[in-house]
N, C-alpha and C positions, 0 to 999 in steps of 0.2 A: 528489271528486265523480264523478271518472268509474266509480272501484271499485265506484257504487249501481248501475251498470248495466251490469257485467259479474263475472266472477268469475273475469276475468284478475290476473294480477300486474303493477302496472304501477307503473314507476320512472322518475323524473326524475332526471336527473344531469345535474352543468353542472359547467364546463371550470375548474379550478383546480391551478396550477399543471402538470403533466405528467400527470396527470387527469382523468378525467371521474369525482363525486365523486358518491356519493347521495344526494342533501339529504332526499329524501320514498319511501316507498314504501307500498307494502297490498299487501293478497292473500295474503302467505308469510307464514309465521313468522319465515325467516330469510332474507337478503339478503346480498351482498359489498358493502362500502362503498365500492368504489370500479372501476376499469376503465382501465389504463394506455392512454394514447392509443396510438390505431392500433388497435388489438387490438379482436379482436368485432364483430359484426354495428355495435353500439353507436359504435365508433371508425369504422365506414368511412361511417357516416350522417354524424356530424359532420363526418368529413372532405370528403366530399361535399355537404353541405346538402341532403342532396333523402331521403325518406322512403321507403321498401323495406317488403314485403309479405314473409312467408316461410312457405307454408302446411306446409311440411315441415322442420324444422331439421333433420333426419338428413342431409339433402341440400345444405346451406349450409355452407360451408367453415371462415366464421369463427366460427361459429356457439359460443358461451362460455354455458355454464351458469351463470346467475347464482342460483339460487334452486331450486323443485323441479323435477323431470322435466317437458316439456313438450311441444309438439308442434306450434304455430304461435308467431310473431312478427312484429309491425311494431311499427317505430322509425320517428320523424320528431322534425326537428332543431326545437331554440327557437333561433328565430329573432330579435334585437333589433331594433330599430326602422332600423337603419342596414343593413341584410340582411347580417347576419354570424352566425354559429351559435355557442352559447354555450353549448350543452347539448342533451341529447336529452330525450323523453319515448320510454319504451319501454312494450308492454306485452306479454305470455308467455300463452300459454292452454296447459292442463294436457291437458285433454278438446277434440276435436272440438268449434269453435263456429263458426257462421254467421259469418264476418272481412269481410261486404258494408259498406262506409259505414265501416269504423275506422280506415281508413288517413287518409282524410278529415277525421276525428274529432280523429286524435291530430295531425295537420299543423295545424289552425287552435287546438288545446289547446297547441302548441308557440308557434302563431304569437302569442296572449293572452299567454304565460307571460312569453314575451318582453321582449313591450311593458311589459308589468308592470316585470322585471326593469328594463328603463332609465327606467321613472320610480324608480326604487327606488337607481339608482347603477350596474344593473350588479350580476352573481353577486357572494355575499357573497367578502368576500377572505380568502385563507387564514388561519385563527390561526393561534398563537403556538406552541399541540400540533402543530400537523400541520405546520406549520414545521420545526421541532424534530424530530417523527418523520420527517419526509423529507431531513434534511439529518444524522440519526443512523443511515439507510439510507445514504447516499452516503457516509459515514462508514468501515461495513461493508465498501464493496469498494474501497478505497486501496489499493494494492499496496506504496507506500511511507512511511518516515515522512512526508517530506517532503509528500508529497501527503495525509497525516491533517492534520497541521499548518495546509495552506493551506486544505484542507476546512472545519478545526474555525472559523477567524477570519471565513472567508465566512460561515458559519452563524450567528455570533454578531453579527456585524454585521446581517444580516437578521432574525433573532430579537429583538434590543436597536431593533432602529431607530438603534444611534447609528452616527456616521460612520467610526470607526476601530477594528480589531482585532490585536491584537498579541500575539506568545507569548515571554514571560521567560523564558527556558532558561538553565541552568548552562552555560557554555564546557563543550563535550565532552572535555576536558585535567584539568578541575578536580579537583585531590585535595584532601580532606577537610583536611589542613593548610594548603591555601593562605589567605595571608592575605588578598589582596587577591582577592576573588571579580569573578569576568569574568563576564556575562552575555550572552548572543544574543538577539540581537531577529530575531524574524520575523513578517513581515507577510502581510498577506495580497491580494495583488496590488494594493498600492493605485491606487484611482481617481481621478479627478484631486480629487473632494471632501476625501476623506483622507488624501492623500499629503502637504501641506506640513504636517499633523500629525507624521506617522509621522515626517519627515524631521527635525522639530523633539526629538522623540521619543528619537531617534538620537544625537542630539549632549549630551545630559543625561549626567553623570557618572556610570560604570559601579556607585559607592559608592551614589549615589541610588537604580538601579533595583535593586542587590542587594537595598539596604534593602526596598525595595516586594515583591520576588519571598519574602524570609524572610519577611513578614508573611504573604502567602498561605499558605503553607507549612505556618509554625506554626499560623495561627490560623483558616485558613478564610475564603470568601467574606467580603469587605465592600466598601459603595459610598457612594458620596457624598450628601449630603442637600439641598444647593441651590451657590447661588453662594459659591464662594470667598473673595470679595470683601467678604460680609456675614459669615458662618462662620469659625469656627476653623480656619483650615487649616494652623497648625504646621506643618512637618515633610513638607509639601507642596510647597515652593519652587518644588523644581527642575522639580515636574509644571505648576505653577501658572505660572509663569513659561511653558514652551514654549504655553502655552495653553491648559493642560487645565481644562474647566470640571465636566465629570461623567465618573464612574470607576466600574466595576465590575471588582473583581480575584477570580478565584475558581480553586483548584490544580486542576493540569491533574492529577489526581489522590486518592489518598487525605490528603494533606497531612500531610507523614511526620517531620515536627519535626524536621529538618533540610535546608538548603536543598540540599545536594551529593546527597542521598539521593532527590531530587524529581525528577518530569519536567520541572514548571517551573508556569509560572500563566498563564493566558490572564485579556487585558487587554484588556475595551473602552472607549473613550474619546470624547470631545465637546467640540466647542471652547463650544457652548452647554448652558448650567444646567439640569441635566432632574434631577427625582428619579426615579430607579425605584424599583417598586412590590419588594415582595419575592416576591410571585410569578415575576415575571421573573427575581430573581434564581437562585431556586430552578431555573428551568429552565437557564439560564447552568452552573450547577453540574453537572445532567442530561447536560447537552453537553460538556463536559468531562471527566467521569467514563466516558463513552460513546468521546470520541476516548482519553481513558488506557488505558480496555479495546483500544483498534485498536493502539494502541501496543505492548502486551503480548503482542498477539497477533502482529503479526510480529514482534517479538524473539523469539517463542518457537518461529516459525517459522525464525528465522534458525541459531536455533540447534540445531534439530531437521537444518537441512538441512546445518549443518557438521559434527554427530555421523556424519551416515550417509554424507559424501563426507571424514571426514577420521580418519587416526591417533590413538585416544584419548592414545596413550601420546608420541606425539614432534611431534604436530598436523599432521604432512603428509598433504597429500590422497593419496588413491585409489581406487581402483574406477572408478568411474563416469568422475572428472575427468579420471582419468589416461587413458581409452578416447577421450577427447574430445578430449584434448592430442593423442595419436597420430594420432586423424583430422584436424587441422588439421595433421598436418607439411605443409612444403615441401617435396617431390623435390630433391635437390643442395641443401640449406641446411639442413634438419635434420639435428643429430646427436642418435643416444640415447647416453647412456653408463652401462654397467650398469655396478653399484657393490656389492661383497658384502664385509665385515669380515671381515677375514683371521682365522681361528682361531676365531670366536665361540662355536662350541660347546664350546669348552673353557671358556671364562667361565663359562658357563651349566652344563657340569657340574662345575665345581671350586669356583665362590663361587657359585652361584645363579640363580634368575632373578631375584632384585632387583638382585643385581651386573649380569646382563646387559639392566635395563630404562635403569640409567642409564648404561651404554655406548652402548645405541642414542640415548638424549635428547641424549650428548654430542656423538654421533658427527651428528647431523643437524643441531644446531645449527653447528657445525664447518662443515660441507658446504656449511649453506645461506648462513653468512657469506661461505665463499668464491666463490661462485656472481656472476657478475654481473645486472645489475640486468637486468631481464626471465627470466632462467633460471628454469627450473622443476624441485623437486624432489619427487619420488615415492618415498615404502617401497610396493614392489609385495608383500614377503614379510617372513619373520622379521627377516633382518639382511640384505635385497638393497633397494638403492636403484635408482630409473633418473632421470638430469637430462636432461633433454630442454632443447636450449640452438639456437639459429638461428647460423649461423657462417657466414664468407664462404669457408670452405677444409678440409679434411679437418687443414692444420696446427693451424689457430687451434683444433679440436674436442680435439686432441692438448693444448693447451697449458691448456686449462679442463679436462682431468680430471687435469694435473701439480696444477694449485693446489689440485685435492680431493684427491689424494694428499699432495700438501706440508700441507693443512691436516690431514689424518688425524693424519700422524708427531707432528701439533700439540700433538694431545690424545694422546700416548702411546701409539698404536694407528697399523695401517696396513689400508689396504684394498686392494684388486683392481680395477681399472677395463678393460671391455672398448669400445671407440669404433666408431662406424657411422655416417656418411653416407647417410641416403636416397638410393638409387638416383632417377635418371628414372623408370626404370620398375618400382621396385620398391614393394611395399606398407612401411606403416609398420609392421606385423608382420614381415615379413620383417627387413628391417633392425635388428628388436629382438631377431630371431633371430641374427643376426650377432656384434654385441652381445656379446652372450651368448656365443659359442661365442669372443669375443674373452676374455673374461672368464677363462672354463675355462684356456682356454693361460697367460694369467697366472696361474694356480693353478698348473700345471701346471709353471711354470717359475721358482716358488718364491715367487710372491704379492708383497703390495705395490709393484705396479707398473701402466705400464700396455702397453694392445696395441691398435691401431687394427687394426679386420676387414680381411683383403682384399675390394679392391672386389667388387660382387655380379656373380655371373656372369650374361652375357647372353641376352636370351630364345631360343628355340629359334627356328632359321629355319624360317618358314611351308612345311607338303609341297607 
């Protein structure tokens, strides 16, 4: 009605979920659907309740282009009968127009809208799509599985309307020949409605829920058609039993005919008899295929980021890790210890480099056996390793590159160890300078052995 009397752009947007949504608009050809709260002229009217004038947007800060180029705007909020703001009415002028009386106009078209709205219930409430596409956006930025996981069961539960959502995973252990398949349950923060579900959920024999995760798997979405109690539910017991009245099982995935080969199957549940429709289910599926992609995407990130910080060939990190290990020494409690395989270039011009690729795989697995538990090992070069190891003493540093030496002799082969205690006041490069030049002297004085650096010399006194 108002578009007969002006030849502004003007949009009504009302508040759904994180949102201010466009339910109506005229004037443009084309529109943005929507406007994240806070944001725009748009977000700070609702936030505000009170209606704004703005003869110039060049000069308005929030100012968000929704439609074409333009050159004024007022926004005034809708109002509900209980004076709370629930949406705005906006309107955009293109061309220089007379804006006397509009500000006015759209305050009492907000304030109608309103009152309309709460005989009416109240803005319509989100579907099931914009559900679904806003909880397959929060999907997108999980950083962990964990957090795709607890993502995807929130979603499904709010999507389904039912009470409880669960995800059937293979034990992380499981090899393809075990016989007895283990399954993980994960929930998704249960609340106190669906929690003595889930907990009941828990306690069902791991045989029962394999069963239910290989049906996914193999065969794809399926859900239940009413009450248990009337129906055939075979084969159901142990669900039927904890309580379960309605079921929708559909792979967290492409569903890959084997259950060990699977991500797993997301599981909504209801202690009450509901049929869903199979639209629903179809979206279920949507959301699932959508957390399997999130899935995909950081294991592929996972392992992009251990190609480019780790040894193709004997898997020890470097570069990057190892610059970071050095920045986190302790002054007087770290030691480095360089580590170079005595003679290796003679392997590598008398049998090879494939003789000398599984010297080096033998020679670090060796090393890293011996190592105790927190040590860390680094190939910095062709055949030079450095352990960087936290010690109470320059001895005990001495007696962790005996047992890399002892483990060397192990496999057939011996190496060169030079040892360095971080100064107080020396850098973690300096010290790996030492190191090193500890290294050389055991070269020098016939290899496989080892040489703790002399301590570092002291700084210069101040002129």
């Amino acid at each position: 009605m108002l578009s007969r009397h002006t030849p502004a752009l003007i949009e009504a947007l009302l508040h759904v979920k994180d949102q201010l949504r466009c339910v109506s608009a005229s004037g443009a050809w084309q529109v943005f659907s929507a406007v994240p709260l806070g944001h725009g002229v748009v977000g700070r009217v609702y936030a505000s309740g009170k209606a704004v004038t703005i003869p110039d947007v060049a000069n308005d800060p929030d100012y968000i282009r929704l439609g074409p180029p333009i050159t004024a705007e007022i926004c005034a909020p809708i109002i509900d009968r209980t004076g709370h703001p629930v949406g705005v009415i906006n309107a955009e002028w293109a061309e220089q127009q007379p804006l006397d009386g509009w500000e006015e106009t759209l305050v009492e078209a907000g304030r109608l809208l309103g009152a309309r709205l709460s005989e009416l219930g109240g803005p319509p409430a989100e579907t099931r799509s914009e559900q679904l596409l806003r909880h397959a956006l929060a999907l997108t930025s999980a950083e962990t599985d964990a957090e795709v996981l607890v993502r995807a069961c929130r979603a499904a539960r709010e999507v389904t309307g039912l009470a409880a959502a669960v995800l059937l995973r293979p034990a992380p252990d499981l090899l393809p020949e075990d016989e007895e398949l283990r399954v993980v349950i994960a929930a998704s923060s249960p609340e106190p409605r669906d929690r003595p579900l889930v907990a009941r959920l828990a306690q069902i024999e791991p045989d029962r829920l394999a069963a239910l995760l290989d049906e996914a798997c193999r065969y794809g979405a399926s859900y239940t058609l009413g009450d248990p109690a009337v129906l055939d539910a075979r084969g159901f017991e142990a669900l039927t039993a904890a309580g379960v009245r309605t079921m929708i099982a559909v792979p967290l995935g492409a569903g890959t005919a084997t259950v060990s080969s699977s991500v797993g199957a997301l599981v909504v549940l209801d202690e009450t008899a509901i049929v869903p429709d199979s639209a629903l289910v179809n979206l279920l599926e949507l959301l699932a295929a959508q957390a399997s992609t999130c899935l995909e995407k950081l294991t592929t990130l996972r392992r992009l980021h251990l190609q480019a910080n780790s040894d193709p060939l004997t898997g020890l990190r470097h570069g990057g890790p190892f610059g970071d290990r050095l920045a986190a020494a302790t002054p007087g409690r770290t030691a480095l210890l360089a580590i170079d395989i005595d003679q290796f270039k003679t392997v590598n011009d008398t049998l090879g480099h494939a003789a000398g690729d599984r010297v080096l795989v033998q020679m670090s697995g060796a090393l890293q056996q011996a190592l105790r538990l927190g040590d860390e090992l680094f190939r910095v070069g062709g055949d030079e390793f450095v352990a960087v190891v936290d010690v109470p003493s320059e001895a005990e540093a001495v007696r962790v590159a005996e047992r890399l030496v002892a483990a060397a002799r192990a496999t057939g082969r011996t190496i060169s160890v030079g040892v360095a205690v971080q100064g107080e006041e020396e850098s973690p490069e300096a010290a790996l300078y030492r190191a090193d030049q500890a290294l050389y002297a055991v070269k020098r004085a016939g290899r496989n052995g080892v040489r703790l650096a002399p301590d570092p010399a002291p700084p210069p006194a101040p002129a």
